[in-house]
Legacy VTK file of the C-alpha trace (Angstrom):
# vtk DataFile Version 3.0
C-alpha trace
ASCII
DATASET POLYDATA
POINTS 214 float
24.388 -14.548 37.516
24.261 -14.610 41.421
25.514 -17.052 43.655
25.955 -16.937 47.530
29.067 -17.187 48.599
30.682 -15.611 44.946
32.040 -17.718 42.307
31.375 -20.430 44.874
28.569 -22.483 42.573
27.630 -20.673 39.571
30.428 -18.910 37.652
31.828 -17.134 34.409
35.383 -17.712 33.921
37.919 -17.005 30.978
40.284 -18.954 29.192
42.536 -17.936 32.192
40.571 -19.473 34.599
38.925 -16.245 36.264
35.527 -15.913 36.770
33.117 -13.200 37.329
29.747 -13.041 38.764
26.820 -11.926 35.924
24.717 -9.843 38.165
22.835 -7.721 36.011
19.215 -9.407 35.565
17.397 -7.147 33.050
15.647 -8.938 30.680
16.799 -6.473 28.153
20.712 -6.772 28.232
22.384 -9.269 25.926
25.258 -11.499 27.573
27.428 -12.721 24.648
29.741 -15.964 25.978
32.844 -15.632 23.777
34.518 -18.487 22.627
37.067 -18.873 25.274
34.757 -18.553 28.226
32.733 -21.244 30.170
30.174 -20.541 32.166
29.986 -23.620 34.475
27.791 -24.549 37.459
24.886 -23.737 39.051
22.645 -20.876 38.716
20.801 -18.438 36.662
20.646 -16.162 33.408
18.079 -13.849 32.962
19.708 -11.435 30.316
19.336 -12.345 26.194
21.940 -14.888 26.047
24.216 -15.869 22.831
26.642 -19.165 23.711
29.502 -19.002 21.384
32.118 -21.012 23.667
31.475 -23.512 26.660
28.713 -24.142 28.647
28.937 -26.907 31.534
26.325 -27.338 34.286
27.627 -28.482 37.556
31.177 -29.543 38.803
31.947 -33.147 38.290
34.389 -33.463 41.249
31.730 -32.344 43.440
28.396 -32.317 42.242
25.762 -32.281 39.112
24.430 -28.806 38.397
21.121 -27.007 36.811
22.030 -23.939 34.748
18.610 -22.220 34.329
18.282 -18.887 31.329
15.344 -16.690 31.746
15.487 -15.221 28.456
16.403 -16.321 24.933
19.409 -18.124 24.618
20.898 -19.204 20.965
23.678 -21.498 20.816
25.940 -20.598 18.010
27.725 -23.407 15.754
30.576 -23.070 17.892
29.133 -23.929 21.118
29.632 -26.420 23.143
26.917 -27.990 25.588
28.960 -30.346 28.174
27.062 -32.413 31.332
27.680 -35.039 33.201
25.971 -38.132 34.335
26.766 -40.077 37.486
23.479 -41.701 38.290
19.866 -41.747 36.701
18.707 -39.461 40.010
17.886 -36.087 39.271
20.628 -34.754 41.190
22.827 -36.891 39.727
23.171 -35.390 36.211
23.701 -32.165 34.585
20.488 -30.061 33.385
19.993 -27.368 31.309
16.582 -25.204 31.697
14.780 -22.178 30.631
11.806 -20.269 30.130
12.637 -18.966 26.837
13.266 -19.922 23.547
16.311 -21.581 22.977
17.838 -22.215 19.736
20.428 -24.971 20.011
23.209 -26.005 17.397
27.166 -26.628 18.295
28.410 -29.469 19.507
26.896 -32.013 22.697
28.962 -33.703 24.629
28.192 -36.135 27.732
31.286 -37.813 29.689
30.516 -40.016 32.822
31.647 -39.940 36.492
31.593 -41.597 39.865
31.935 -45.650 38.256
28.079 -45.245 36.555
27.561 -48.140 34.361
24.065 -47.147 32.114
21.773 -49.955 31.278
19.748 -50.381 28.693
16.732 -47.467 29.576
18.617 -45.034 31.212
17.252 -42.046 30.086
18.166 -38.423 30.740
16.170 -35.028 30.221
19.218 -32.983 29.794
17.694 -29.775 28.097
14.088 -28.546 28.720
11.970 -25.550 28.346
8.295 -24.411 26.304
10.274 -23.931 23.134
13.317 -25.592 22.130
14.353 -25.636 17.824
17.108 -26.543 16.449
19.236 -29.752 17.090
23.332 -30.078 17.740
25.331 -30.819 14.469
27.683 -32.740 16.546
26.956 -35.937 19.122
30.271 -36.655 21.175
28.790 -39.633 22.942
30.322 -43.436 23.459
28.248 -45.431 20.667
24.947 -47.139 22.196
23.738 -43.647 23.112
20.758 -41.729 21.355
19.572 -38.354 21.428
15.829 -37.090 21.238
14.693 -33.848 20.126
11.257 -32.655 20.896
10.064 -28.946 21.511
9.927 -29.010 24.802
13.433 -31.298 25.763
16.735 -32.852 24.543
16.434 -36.716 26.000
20.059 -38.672 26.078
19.099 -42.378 26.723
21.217 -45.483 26.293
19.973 -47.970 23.805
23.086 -50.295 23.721
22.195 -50.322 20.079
26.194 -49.544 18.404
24.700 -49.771 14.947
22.880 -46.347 15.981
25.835 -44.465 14.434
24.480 -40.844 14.048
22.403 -41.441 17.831
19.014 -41.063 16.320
17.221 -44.440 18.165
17.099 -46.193 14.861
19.428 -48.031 12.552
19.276 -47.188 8.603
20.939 -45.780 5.500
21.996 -42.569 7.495
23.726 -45.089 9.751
25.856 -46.159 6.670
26.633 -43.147 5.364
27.648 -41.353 9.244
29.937 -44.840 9.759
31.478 -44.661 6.167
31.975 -40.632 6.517
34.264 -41.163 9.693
36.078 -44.546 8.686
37.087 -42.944 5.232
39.384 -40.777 6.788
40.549 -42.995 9.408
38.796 -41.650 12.242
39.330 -43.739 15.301
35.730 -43.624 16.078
35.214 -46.213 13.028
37.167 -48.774 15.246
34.168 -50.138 16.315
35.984 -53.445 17.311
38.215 -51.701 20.052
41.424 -53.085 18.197
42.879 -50.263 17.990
43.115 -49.478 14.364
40.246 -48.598 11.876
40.030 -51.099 8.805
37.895 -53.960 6.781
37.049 -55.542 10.185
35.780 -53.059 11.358
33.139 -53.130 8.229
32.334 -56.550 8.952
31.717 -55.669 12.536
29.549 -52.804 11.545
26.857 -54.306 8.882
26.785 -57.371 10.868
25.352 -55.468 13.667
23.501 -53.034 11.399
21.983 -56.145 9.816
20.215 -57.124 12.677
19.100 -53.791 13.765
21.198 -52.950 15.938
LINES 1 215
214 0 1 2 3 4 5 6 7 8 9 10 11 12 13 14 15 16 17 18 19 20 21 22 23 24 25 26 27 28 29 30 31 32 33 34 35 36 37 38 39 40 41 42 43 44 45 46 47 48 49 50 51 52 53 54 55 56 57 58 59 60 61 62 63 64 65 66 67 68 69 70 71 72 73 74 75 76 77 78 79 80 81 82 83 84 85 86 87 88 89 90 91 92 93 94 95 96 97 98 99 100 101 102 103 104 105 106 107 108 109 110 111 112 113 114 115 116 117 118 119 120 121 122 123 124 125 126 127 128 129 130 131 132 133 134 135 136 137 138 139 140 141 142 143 144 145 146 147 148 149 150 151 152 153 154 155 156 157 158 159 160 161 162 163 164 165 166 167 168 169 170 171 172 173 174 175 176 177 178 179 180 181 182 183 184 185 186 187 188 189 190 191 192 193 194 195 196 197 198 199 200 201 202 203 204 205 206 207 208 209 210 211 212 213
């Protein structure tokens, strides 16, 4: 993975917090990420990639970043794909590209910088290359999100919609059953009412928003 000066924008570093620069660009070497590794910032892959730990474009305390693999890459289930957004300006958010396959699964998760406040629209082309399959198993969004999967992309856009449980852009049964599933077990994400507990209001508070659509 170069970078100029080392380490200084795109980077491979261990559960220690060292990092390493991946420099060898045949398109016939595999580059296994292990589970306790990130690779984080801004740069390229061009060896067969396999993602079975972190993967983070950019550096939110100083800017958004475009992680770009030139080969396959296959996300395994424990993966996780992390970016940032602090405005709707390309520059402003994390990006993942490619110009190979890329088979996704693990977990997503988005987190926000810099005092942006999404409206209703926003939308973000996180992931994109000629041949994306697959989709996350796990969303770790705030509610009002949705996600988009389409061959070519992975679109994040805010919807506002809360009733949108499982971040799909609609509201239905699958809703019911991903809202039930998590306030069952007293998952804090059920407290859709911000009280700070998870319980019958937060039923009422669900359906009656799930009612009207959203």
């Amino acid at each position: 993975m170069p970078a100029d000066p080392p380490c200084a924008h795109a980077r491979w570093r261990t559960g220690t917090g060292r990092c390493a620069l991946w420099t060898n660009n045949s398109g016939t070497q595999s580059f296994i990420n292990g589970p306790s590794h990130t690779i984080a910032g801004t740069g390229r892959i061009y060896s067969i990639f396999s993602n079975q730990g972190t993967i983070s474009p950019g550096n939110s305390t100083n800017f958004a970043g475009q992680l770009d693999f030139r080969n396959t890459t296959t996300l395994s289930s424990t993966s996780l794909c992390r970016f940032e957004i602090s405005g709707t300006a390309p520059n402003q958010y994390d990006r993942i590209t490619g110009t190979g396959v890329m088979n996704l699964n693990g977990t997503l998760r988005g987190s926000f910088f810099g005092g942006f406040v999404p409206v209703v629209g926003d939308s973000f082309f996180f992931i994109s290359g000629p041949s994306i399959a697959g989709e996350f198993s796990r969303i770790e969004l705030p509610k009002g999100w949705a996600v988009e999967y389409d061959t070519t992309f992975v679109r994040v856009y805010f919807t506002g919609c809360l009733a949108d449980w499982n971040y799909s852009g609609g509201v239905d049964g699958d809703d019911v059953i991903a809202f039930f599933s998590q306030w069952d077990v007293g998952d804090i994400e059920a407290d859709i009412n911000n009280d700070g507990g998870v319980d019958g209001d937060d039923v009422i508070d669900f359906f009656f928003r799930w009612d009207r659509g959203c």
